[in-house]
SEMIDREN-502440 format. One record per residue: x, y, z of N, C-alpha, C in turn. Coordinates in steps of 0.001 Angstrom, whole numbers, padded with zeros to 6 digits, always signed. Layout:
XYZXYZXYZ ...
This chain:
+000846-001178+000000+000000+000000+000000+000891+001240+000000 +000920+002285-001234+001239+003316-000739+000766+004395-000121 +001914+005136+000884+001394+005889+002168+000350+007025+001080 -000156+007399+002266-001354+008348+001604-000615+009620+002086 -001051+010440+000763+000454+011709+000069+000044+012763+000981 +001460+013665+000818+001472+014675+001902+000269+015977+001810 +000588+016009+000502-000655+017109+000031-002167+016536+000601 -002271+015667+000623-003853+014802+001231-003571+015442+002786 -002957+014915+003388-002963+014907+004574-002717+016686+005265 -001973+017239+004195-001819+018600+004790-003707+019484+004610 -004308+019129+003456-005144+019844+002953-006228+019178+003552 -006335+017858+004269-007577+017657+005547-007363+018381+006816 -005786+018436+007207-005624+019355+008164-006234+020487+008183 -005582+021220+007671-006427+022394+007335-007613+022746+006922 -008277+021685+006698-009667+021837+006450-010326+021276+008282 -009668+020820+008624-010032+020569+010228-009855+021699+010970 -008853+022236+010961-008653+023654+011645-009851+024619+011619 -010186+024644+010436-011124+025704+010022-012622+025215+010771 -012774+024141+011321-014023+023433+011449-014642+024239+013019 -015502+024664+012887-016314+024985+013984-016577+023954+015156 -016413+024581+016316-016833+023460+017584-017871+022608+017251 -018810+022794+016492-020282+022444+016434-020163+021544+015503 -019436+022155+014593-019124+020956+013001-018398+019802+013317 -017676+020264+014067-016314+019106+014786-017277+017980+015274 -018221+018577+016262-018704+017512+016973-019451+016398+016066 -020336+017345+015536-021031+016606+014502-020050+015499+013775 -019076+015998+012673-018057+014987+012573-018008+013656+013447 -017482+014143+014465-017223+012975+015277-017840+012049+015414 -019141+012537+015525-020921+011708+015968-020719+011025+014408 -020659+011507+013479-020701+010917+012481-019235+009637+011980 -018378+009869+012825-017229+008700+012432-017517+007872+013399 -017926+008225+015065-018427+007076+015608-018937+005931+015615 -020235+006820+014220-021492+005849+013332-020684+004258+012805 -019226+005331+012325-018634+004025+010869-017491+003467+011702 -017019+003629+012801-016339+003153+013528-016623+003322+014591 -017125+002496+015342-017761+002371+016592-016286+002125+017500 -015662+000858+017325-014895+000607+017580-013727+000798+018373 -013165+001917+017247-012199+002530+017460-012471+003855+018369 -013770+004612+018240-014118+005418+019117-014078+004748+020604 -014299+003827+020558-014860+003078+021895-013321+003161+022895 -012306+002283+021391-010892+002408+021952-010355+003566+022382 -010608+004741+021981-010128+005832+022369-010621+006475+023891 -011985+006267+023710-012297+006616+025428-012167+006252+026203 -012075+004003+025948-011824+003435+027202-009996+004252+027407 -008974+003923+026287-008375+003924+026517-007723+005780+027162 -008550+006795+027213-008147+007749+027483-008983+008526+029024 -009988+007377+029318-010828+007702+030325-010252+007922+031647 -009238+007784+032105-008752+008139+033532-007627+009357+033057 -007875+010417+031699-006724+011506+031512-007847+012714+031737 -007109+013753+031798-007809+015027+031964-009277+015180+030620 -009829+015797+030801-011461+015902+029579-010566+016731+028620 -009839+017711+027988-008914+018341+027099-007679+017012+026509 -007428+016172+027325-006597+015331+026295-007853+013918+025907 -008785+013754+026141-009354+012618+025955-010242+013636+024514 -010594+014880+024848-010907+015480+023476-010485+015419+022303 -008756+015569+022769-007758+015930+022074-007772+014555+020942 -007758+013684+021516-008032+012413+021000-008792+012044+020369 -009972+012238+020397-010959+012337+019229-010795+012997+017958 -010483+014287+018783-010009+015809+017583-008945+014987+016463 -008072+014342+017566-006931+013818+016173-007526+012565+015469 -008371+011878+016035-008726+011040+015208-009573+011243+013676 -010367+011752+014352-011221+012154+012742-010625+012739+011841 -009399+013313+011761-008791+013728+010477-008220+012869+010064 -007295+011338+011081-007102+010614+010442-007965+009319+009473 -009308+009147+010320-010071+008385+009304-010508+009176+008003 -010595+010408+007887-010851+011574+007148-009950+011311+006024 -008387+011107+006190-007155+011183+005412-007421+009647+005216 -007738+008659+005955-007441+007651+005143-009249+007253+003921 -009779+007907+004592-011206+008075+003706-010888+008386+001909 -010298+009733+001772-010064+010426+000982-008730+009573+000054 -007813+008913+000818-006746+008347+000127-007377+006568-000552 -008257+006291+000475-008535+004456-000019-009885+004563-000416 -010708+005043-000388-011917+004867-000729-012927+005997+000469 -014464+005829+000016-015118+006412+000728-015353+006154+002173 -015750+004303+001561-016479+003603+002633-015108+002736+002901 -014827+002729+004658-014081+001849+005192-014942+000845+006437 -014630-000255+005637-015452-001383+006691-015486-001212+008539 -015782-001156+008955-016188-000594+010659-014708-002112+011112 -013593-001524+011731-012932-002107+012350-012982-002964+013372 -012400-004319+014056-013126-005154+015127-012631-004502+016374 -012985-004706+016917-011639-004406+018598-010975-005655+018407 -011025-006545+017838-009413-007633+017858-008247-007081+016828 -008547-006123+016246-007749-005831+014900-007603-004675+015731 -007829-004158+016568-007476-002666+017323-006445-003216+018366 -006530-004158+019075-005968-004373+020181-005066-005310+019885 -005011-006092+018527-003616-006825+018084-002472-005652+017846 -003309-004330+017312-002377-003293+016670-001561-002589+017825 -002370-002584+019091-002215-001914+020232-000944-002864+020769 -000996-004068+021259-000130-004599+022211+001121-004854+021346 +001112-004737+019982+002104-005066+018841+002885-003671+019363 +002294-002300+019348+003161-001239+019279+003552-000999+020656 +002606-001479+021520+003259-001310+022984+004536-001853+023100 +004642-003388+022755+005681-004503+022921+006438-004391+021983 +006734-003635+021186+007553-002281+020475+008364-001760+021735 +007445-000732+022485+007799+000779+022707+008412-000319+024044 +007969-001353+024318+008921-001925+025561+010297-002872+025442 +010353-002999+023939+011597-004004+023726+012831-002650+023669 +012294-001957+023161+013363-000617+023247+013604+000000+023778 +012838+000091+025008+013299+000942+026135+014494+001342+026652 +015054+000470+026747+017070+000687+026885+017838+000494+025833 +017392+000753+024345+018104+001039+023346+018654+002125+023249 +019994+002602+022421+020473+003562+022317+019550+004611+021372 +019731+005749+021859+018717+006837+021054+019032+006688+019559 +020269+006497+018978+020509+006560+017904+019802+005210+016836 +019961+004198+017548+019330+003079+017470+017661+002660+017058 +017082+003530+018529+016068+003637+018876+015402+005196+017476 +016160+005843+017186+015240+006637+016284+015146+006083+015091 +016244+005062+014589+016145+004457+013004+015087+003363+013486 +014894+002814+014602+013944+001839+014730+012655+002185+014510 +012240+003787+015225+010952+004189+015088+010862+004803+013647 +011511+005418+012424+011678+006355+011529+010879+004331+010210 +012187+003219+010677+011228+001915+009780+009659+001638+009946 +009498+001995+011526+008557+001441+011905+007174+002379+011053 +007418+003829+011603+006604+004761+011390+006213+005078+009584 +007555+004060+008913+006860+004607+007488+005990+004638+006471 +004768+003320+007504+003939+002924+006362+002913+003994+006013 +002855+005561+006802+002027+006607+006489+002815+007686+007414 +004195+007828+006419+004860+009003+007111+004458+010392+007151 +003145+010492+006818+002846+012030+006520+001455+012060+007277 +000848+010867+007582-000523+010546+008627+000437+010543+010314 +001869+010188+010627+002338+010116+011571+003195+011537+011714 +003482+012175+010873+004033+013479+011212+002903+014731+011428 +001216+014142+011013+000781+015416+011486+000423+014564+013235 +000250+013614+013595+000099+013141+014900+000971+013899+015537 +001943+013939+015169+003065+015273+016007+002998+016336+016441 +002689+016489+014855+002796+018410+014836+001654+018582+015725 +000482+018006+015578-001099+018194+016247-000372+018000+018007 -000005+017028+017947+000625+016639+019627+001383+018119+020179 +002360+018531+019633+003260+019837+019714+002291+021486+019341 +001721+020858+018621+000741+022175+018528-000447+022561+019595 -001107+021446+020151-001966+021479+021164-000958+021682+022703 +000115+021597+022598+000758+021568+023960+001361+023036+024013 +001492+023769+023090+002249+025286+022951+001135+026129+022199 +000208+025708+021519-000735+026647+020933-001567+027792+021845 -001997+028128+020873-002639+029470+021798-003484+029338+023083 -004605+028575+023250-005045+027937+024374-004583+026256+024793 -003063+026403+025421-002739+025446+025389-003186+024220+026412 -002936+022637+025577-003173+021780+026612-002158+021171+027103 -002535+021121+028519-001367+020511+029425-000818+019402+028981 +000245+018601+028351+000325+017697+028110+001790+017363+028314 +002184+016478+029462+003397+016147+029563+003923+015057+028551 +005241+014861+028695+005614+013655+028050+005399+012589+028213 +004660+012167+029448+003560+010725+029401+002588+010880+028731 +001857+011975+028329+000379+011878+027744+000653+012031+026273 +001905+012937+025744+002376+013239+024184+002824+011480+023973 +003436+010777+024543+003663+009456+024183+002943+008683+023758 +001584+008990+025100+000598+007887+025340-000668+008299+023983 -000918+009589+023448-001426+009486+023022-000929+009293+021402 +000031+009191+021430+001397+008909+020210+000787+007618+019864 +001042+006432+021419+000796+004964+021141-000995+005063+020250 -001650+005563+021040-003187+005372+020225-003307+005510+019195 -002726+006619+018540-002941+006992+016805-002365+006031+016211 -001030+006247+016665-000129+004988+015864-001053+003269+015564 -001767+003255+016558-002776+002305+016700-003483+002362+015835 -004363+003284+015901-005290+003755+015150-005044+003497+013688 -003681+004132+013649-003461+004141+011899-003081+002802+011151 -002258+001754+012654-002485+000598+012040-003255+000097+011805 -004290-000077+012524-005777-000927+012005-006156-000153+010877 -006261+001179+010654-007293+001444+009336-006019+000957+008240 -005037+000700+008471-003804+000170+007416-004091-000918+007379 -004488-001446+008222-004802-003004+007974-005854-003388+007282 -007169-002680+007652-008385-002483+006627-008542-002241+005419 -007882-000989+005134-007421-000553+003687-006746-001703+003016 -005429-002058+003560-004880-003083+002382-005246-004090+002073 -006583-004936+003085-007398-005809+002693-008376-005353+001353 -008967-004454+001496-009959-003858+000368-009937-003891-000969 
């Protein structure tokens, strides 16, 4: 599968930015509909963090089903929670075999890992770094920029996994 292009992914961004509180929500209510799932994963998995990063989490999600909407097709089949949570403990048991790797090591490890949608994982960033310094900023230490690092990354594997079945 090739990654879905930078121009895609920059020009949903920005079409998210522009989106009204009200539109946003709506959105959301509406990706919930087609992925139950993965919404579900995001709250259990963000339900004991502050209400601004469990938002935050949503907020980043819908641009990514959005970007992978626009790059594979309209309709993406509603994901299982076994195809969410194979993707999940795969990247955890990742982020724990490396823990005492050398940084130098450890960044070519994440740069292979991260490339099957290097331009769906660099706005997870910028969005991560932008919500933590932006104008009404959210608190977000380097446990929660990680933790919510692991979810997308999640996230983007399963709809990668969906897509390349299709």
């Amino acid at each position: 599968m090739d990654p879905i292009p930078e121009e895609l992914v920059d020009g949903i961004y920005a079409e998210v930015t522009k989106l009204t509180p009200e539109t946003g929500y709506q959105e959301s209510i509406a990706v919930s509909k087609e992925q139950p799932e993965i919404i579900a994963f995001i709250a259990e998995m963000t339900e004991d963090l502050d209400k601004d990063i469990r938002e935050l989490a949503i907020f980043m999600f819908v641009p990514i089903y959005r970007m992978f909407q626009s790059a594979y097709g309209e309709t993406i089949k509603a994901i299982d929670s076994d195809t969410i949570i194979k993707c999940y403990e795969e990247n955890e048991d990742l982020l724990n075999r490396l823990g005492g790797v050398h940084e130098k090591f450890f960044e070519r490890i994440a740069e292979v890992h991260m490339s099957s949608q290097p331009y769906v994982i660099r706005y997870v960033v910028e969005t991560l770094f932008e919500a933590a310094q932006g104008d009404d900023p959210i608190l977000l230490g380097e446990e929660d920029m990680g933790y919510l690092f692991l979810l997308m990354k999640t996230v983007i594997d399963a709809l990668n996994i969906k897509t390349d079945i299709e």
